[in-house]
C-alpha positions as CSV (number, residue, x, y, z in Angstrom):
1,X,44.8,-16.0,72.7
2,X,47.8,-14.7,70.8
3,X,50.3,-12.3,72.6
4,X,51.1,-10.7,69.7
5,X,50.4,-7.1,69.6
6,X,48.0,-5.3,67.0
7,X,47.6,-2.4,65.5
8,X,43.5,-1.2,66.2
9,X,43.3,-1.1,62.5
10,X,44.6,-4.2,61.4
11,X,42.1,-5.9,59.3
12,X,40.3,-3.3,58.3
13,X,40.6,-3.9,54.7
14,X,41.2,-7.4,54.7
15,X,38.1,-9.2,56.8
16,X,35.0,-10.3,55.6
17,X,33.1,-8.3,58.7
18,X,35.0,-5.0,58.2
19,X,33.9,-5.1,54.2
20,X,30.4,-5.7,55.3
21,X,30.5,-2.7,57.6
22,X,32.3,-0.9,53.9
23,X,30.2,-1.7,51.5
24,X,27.0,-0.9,53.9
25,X,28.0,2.2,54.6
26,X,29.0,3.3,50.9
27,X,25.3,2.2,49.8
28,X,24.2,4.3,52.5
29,X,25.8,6.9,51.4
30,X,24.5,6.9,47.9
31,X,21.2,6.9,49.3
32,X,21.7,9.8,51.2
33,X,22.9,12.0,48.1
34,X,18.9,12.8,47.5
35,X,19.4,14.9,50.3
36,X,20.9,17.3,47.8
37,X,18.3,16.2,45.3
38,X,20.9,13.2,43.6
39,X,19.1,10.2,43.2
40,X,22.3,7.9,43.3
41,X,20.9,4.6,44.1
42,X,17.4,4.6,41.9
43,X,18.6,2.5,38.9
44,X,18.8,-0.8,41.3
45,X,16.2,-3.4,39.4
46,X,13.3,-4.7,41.5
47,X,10.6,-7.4,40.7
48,X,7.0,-6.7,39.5
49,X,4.3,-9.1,40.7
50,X,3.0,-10.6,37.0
51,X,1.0,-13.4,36.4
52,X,1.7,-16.1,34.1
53,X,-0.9,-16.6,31.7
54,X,-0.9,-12.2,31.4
55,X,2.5,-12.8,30.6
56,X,2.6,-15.5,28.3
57,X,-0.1,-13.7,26.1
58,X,1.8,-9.9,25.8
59,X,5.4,-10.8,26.9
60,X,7.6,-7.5,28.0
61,X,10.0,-7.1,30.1
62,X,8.5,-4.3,31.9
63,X,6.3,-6.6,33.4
64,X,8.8,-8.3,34.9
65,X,11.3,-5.5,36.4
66,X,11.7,-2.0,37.0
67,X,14.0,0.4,38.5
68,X,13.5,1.6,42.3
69,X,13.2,5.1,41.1
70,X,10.6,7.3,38.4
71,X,14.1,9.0,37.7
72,X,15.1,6.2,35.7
73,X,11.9,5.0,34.3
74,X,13.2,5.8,31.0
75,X,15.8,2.9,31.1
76,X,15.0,-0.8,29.5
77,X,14.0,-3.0,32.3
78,X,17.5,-5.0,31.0
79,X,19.4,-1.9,30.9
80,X,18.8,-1.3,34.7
81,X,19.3,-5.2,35.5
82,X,22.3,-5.3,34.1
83,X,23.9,-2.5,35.3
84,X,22.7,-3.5,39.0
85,X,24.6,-6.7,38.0
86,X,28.0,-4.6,37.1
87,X,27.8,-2.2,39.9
88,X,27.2,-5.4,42.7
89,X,30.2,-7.6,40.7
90,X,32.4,-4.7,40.9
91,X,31.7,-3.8,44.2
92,X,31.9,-7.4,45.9
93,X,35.2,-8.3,43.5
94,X,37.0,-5.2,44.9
95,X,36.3,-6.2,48.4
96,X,36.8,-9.8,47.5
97,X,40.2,-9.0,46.2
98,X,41.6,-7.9,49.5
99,X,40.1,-10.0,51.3
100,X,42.6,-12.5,50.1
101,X,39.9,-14.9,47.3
102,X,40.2,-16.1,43.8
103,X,39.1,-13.2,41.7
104,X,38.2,-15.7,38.7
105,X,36.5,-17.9,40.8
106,X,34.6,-15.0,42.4
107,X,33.6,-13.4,39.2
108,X,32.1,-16.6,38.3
109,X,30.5,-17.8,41.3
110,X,29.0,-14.0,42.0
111,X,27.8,-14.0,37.9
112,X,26.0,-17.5,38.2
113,X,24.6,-16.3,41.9
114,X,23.2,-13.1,40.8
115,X,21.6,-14.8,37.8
116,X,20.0,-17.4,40.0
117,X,18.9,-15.0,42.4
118,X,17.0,-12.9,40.1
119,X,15.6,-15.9,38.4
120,X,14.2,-17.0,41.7
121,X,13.5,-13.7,42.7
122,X,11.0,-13.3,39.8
123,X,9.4,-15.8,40.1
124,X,8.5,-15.5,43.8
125,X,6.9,-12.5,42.6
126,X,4.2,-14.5,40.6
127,X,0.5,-13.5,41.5
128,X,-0.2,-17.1,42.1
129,X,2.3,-16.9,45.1
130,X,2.5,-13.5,46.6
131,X,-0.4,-11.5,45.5
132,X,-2.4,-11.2,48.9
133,X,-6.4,-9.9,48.5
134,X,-5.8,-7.2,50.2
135,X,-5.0,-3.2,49.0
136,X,-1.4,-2.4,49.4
137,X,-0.1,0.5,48.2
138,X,-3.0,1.4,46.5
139,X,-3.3,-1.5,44.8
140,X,-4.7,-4.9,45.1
141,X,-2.6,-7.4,43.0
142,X,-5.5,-10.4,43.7
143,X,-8.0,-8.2,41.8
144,X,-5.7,-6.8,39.5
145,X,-5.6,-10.1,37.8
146,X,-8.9,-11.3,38.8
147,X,-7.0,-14.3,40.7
148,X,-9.5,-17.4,41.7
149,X,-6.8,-18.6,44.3
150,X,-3.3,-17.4,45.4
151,X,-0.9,-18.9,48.7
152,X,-1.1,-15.1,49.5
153,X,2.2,-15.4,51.2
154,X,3.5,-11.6,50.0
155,X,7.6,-11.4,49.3
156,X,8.2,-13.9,51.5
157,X,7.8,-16.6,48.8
158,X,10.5,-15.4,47.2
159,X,13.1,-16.1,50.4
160,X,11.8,-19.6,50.5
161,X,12.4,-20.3,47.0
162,X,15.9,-19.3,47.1
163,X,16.6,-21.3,49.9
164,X,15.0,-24.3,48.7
165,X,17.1,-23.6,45.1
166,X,20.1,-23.4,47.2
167,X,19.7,-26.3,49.1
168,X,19.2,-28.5,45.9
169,X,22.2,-27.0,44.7
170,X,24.5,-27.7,47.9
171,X,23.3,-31.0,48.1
172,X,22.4,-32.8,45.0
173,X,24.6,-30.8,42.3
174,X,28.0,-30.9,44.3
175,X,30.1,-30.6,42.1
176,X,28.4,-27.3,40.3
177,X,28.2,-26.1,44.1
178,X,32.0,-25.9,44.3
179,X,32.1,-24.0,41.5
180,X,30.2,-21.3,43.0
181,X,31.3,-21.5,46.7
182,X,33.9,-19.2,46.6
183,X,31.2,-16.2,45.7
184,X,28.7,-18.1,47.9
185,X,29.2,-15.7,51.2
186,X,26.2,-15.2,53.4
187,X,27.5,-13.8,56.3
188,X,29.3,-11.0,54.2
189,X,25.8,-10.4,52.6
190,X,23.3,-10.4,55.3
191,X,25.5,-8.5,57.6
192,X,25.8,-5.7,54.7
193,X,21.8,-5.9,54.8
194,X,22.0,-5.4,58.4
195,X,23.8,-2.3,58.0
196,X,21.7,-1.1,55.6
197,X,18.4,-2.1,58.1
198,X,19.9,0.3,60.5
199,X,18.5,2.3,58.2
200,X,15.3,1.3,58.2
201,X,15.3,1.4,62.3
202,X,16.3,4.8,62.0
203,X,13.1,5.6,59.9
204,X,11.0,3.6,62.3
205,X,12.5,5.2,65.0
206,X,11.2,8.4,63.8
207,X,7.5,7.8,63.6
208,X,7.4,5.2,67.3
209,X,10.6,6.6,69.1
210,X,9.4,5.4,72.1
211,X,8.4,1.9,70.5
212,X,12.1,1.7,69.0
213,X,13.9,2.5,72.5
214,X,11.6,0.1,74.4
215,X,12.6,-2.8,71.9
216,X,16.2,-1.7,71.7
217,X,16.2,-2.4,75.7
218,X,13.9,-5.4,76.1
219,X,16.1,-7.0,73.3
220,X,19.1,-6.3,75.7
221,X,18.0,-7.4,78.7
222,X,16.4,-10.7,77.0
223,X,20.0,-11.4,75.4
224,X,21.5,-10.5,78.9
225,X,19.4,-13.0,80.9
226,X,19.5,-15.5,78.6
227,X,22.9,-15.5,77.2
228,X,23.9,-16.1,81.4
229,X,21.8,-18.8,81.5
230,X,22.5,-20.8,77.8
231,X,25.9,-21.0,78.3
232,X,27.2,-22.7,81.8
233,X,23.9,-24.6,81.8
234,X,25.1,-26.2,78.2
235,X,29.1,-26.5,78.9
236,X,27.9,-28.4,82.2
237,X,25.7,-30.7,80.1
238,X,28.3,-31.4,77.6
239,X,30.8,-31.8,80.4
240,X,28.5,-34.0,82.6
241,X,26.4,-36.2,80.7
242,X,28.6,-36.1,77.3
243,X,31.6,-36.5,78.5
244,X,33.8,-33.5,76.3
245,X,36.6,-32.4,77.1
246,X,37.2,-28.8,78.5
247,X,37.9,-27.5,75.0
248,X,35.0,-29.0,73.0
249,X,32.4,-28.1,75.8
250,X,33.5,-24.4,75.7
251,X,33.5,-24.4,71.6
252,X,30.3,-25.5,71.6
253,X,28.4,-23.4,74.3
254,X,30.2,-20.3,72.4
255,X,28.8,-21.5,69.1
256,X,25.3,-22.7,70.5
257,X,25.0,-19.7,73.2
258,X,26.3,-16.3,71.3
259,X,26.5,-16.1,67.4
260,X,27.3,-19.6,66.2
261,X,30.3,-19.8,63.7
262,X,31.8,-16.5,64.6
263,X,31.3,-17.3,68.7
264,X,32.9,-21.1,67.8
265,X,35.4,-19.9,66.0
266,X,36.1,-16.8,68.8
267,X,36.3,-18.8,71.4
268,X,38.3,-21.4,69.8
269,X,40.9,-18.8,68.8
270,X,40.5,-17.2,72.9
271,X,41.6,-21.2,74.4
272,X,43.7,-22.3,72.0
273,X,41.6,-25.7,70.9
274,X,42.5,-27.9,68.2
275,X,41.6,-27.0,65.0
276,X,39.0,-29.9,64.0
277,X,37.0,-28.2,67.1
278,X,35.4,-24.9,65.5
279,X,35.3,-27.0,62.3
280,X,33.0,-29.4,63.6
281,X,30.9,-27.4,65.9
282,X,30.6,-24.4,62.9
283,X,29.3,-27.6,60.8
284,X,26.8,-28.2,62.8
285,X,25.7,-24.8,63.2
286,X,25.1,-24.4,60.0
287,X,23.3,-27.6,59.2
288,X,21.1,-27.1,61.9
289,X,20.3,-23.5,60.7
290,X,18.7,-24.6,57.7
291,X,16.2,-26.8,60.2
292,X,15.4,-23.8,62.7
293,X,15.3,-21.2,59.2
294,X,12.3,-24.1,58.0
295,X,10.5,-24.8,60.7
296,X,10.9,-22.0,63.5
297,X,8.9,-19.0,61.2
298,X,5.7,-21.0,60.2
299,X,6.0,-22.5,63.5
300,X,6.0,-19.2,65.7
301,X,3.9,-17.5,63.3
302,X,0.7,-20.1,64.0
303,X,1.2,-20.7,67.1
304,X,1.3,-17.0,68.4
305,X,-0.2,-15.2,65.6
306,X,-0.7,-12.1,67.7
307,X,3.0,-11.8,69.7
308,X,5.0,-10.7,66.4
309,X,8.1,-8.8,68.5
310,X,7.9,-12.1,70.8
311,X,8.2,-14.5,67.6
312,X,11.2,-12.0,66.5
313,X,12.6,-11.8,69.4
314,X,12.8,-15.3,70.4
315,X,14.1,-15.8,66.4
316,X,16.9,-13.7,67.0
317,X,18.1,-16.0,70.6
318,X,17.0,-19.3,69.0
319,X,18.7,-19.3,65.4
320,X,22.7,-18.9,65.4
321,X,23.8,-17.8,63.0
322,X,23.6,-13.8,61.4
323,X,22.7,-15.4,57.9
324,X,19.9,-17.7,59.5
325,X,18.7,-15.5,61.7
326,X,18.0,-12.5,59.3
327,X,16.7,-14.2,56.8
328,X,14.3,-16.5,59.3
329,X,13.2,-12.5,60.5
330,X,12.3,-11.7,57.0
331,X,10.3,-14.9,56.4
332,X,8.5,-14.3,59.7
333,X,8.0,-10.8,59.0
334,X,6.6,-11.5,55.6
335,X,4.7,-14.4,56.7
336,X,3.1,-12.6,59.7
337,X,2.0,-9.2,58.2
338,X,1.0,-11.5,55.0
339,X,-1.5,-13.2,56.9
340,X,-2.4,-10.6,59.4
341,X,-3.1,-8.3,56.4
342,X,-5.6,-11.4,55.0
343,X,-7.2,-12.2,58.4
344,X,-7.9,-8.5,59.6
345,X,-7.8,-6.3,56.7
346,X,-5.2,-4.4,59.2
347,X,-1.3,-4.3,58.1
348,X,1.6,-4.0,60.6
349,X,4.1,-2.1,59.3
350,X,6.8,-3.9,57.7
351,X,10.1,-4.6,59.3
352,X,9.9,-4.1,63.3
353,X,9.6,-8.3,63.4
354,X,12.6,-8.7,61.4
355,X,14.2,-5.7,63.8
356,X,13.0,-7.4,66.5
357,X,15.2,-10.3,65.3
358,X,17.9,-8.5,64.7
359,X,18.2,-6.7,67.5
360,X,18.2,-9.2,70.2
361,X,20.8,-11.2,67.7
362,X,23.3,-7.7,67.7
363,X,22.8,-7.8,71.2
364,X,24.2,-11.3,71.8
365,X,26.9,-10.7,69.0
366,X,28.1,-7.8,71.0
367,X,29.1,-10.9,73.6
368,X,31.6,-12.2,71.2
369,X,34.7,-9.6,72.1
370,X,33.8,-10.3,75.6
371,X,33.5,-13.5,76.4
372,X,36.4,-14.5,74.8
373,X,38.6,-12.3,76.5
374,X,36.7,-13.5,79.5
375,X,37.0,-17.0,78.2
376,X,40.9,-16.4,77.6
377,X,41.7,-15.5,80.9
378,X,40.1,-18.6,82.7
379,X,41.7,-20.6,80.5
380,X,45.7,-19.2,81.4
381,X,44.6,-19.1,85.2
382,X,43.3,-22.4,85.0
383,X,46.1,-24.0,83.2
384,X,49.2,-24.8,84.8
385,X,51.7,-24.6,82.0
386,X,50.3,-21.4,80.7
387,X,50.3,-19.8,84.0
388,X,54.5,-21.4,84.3
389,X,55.0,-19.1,81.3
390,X,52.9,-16.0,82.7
391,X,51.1,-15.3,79.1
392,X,49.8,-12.1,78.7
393,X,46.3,-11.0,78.5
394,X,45.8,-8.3,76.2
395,X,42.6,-6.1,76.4
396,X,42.5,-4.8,72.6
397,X,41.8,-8.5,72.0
398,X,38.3,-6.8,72.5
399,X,38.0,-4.2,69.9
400,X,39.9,-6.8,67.5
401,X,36.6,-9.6,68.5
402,X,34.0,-7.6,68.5
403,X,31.6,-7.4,65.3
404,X,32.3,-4.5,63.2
405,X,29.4,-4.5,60.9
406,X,27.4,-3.5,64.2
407,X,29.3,-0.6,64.9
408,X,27.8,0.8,61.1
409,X,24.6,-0.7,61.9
410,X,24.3,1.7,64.7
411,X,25.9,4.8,63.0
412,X,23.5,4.8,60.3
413,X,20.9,3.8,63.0
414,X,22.2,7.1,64.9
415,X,22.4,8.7,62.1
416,X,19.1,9.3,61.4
417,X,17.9,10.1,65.4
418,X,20.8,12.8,65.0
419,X,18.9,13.9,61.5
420,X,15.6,14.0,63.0
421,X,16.8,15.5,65.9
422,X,19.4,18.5,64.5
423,X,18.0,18.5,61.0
424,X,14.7,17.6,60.7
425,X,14.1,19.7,57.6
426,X,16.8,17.3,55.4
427,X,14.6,14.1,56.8
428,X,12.0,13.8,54.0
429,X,14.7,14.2,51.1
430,X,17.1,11.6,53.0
431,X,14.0,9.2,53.2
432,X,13.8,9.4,49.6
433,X,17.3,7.8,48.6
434,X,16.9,6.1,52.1
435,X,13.7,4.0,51.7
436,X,15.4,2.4,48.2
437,X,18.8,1.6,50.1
438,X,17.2,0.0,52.7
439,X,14.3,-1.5,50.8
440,X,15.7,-2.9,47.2
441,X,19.2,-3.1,48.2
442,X,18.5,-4.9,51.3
443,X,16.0,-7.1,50.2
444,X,18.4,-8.1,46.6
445,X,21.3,-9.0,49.8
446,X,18.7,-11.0,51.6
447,X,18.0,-13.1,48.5
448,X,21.3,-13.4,48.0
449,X,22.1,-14.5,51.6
450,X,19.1,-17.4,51.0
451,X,20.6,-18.6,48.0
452,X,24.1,-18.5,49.5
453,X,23.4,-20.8,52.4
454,X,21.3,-23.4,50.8
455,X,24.6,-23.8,48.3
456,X,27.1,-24.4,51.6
457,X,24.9,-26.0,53.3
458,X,26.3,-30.2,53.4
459,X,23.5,-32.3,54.9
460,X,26.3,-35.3,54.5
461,X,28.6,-33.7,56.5
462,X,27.0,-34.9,59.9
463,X,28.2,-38.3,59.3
464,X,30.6,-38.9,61.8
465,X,29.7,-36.5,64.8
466,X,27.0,-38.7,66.1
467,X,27.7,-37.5,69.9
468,X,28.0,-33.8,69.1
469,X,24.9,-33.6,66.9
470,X,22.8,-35.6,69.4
471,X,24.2,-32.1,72.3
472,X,23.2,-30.0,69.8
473,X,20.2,-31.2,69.0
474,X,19.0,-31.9,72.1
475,X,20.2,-28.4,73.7
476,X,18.3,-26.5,70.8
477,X,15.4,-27.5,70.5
478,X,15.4,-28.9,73.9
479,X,16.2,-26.5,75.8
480,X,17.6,-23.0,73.7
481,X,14.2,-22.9,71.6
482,X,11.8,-23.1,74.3
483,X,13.5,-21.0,77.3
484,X,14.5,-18.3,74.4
485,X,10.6,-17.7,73.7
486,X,9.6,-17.4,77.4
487,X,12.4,-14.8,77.8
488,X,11.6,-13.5,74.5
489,X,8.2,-13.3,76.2
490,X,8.7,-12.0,79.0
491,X,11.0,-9.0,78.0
492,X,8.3,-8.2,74.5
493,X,5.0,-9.4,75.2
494,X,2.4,-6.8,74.4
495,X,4.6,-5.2,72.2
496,X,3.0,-4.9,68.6
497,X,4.2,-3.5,65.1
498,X,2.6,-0.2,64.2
499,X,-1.0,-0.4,62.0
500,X,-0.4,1.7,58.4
501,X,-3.4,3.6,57.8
């Protein structure tokens, strides 16, 4: 841990998670402009569910996108796509530029993303994939186009697409991959969506108070209990059985324990390891998120079709990363009020899955500041030549580690309670910018964040860590998968996502 000391606001305009926290809050902000009737954040483009042969026989491009708001439903479906694309370039290039990147290289990677994204994007939204036989809405897509068969799998299609794009991208086009790499930034995106979800849990909040408090405290306790339990039981393993050195072992329980990358990399910085440490383990993390972002959601969603906040929960302490996990909460989420929808006719309310997610994973992030202070001053005790030289432990090392795209997650979260509480009579007109900045916005960042991993995402690069991907292999889906769902279940069974009428 470096003795230098800090000002509390260094980084503020420099780091990837201060601009998340940014360019969250400024979208918030827009959307809460229709409190004084200013609908700031309508234009955004959304897909339309269409279906092919409809649109092959009467092509427009009305069929195919809208804007999020009857205010602008007098601009050309291109008009409000493209100026969605300028206001997101210029947004992301300003905070790309001081955070340090290559402003050409950005401009072109974030042009070629956004183009994919909305290419995939639209074509999740075909009936043939999403359209579930059910009303939603008021309206019942299946019908609508007098379907004969459909995977009914809702918007979640559309995530799975983009991952599976990305992937082919990051993995058999290499060379067009690097191209677009330096835009390709999923942690910056999802956590901007997560600040923007706090909006939605402030919402949600309002209508099941008591159902948001209880999961806000379940997903505390379960990240408490397991968290003390992941991490000593995995550094002994690696220590033990794997022979690692102090180092590796601790780099790895950080990364495999708390928040992945951000943890490894934490804790790497709190002991001083080697550099090739964080590198490898944040490798691994990341290949081994695509495999829990696959397989975990279809996974938890048949084999305990009727715990959703259990499956989310145990989501957000199995997958490690903030990119993963999110975007394995939507899939879940869509995937589980999809088919609950089909098999009932009943429809949970979107989102409190994907929250449920969330949450426990903010909860474990918080651990980051923490436990590398803690982690920082075992190591100087412990070491003999560090102690020789009485290093200094300093405390703001906290504020500097801890993850400051949750801090605006919950003030807009708090936001909202103070709203409903204070000024109820401004609620409705905030929900109305509100529902778009948390709805489009944060599902267009989630698309992005599925596109974005699948393009850094290096299957090839395990070749050579043999040892280390056989511990982390083992220890997840050995051992963090399986004792993260009974803690999920025992903190969240019972718990279940509010019916719409």
């Amino acid at each position: 841990m470096s003795t230098t000391y800090k000002k509390w606001h260094n980084g503020m305009f420099t780091t990837e998670d201060w601009w998340s926290a940014w360019l969250g809050l400024f979208f918030f902000a827009l959307g809460l402009l229709s409190i004084w009737q200013i609908d700031a954040v309508g234009w955004i483009a959304k897909p339309k569910t269409w279906e092919f042969t409809n649109l092959i026989n009467d092509f427009s491009w009305s069929k195919l996108i809208k804007t999020s708001s009857t205010n602008y439903k007098d601009w050309h479906p291109l008009t409000t796509f493209f100026f969605t694309y300028f206001v997101f370039l210029s947004l992301t290039t300003i905070g790309a530029y001081f955070q340090g990147r290559n402003i050409k290289k950005w401009i072109f990677g974030f042009t070629v993303l956004f183009f994919l994204t909305w290419l995939v994007w639209i074509l999740g939204y075909e009936a043939h994939f999403s359209a579930i036989d059910a009303e939603i809405k008021g309206k019942n897509y299946y019908k609508i186009f007098d379907l004969s068969w459909s995977l009914q799998l809702g918007g979640g299609f559309s995530f799975m697409l983009a991952l599976t794009v990305g992937l082919i991208i990051g993995n058999f086009f290499k060379g067009f991959a690097n191209k677009i790499k330096e835009a390709a930034k999923p942690e910056w995106f999802i956590k901007t969506a997560i600040v923007l979800l706090g909006i939605k849990l402030g919402m949600m909040t309002m209508k099941a108070s008591s159902f948001t408090y209880e999961l806000a405290l379940a997903g505390a306790a379960a990240a408490f209990v397991a968290y003390l339990l992941f991490w000593p039981i995995i550094y002994y393993v690696g220590r033990r059985f794997f022979k690692l050195n102090r180092a590796a072992a601790a780099v790895l329980s950080s990364g495999i324990s708390i928040c992945g990358v951000s943890a490894s990399i934490a804790t790497a910085g709190a002991i001083k390891a080697k550099p090739i440490i964080p590198i490898a383990v944040s490798t691994l993390i990341v290949v081994f998120a695509m495999f829990e972002l696959v397989i975990l959601p279809p996974i938890f969603s048949n084999i305990a079709p009727n715990q959703p906040i259990v499956n989310g929960a145990a989501l957000g302490m199995t997958v490690k990363t903030d990119g993963a996990d999110a975007a394995a909460g939507a899939i879940l989420d869509e995937l589980m009020v999809s088919k609950h929808l089909k098999d009932t006719n009943e429809r949970w309310e979107e989102g409190w899955i994907l929250s449920a997610a969330i949450l426990t994973k903010i909860w474990i992030d918080v651990f980051i500041g923490i436990w590398s202070f803690v982690l920082a001053i075992i190591w100087i005790r412990n070491d003999k030549k560090k102690t020789k030289h009485k290093e200094k432990i300093i405390w703001s090392e906290i504020w500097f580690r801890f993850p400051k795209f949750v801090l605006a997650y919950m003030f807009v979260w708090f936001l909202y309670l103070a709203m409903m509480y204070f000024a109820p009579d401004i609620v409705s007109d905030a929900k109305i910018g509100g529902n778009i900045t948390q709805g489009t916005f944060r599902k267009f960042l989630f698309m992005l964040t599925f596109l974005s991993i699948g393009v850094i995402t290096d299957f090839s690069k395990l070749k050579g860590m043999g040892r280390l991907t056989l511990l982390y292999a083992l220890a997840l889906f050995g051992f963090i998968a399986p004792l993260g769902y009974l803690i999920a279940y025992i903190f969240h069974h019972g718990m279940m996502p509010p019916i719409l009428k």
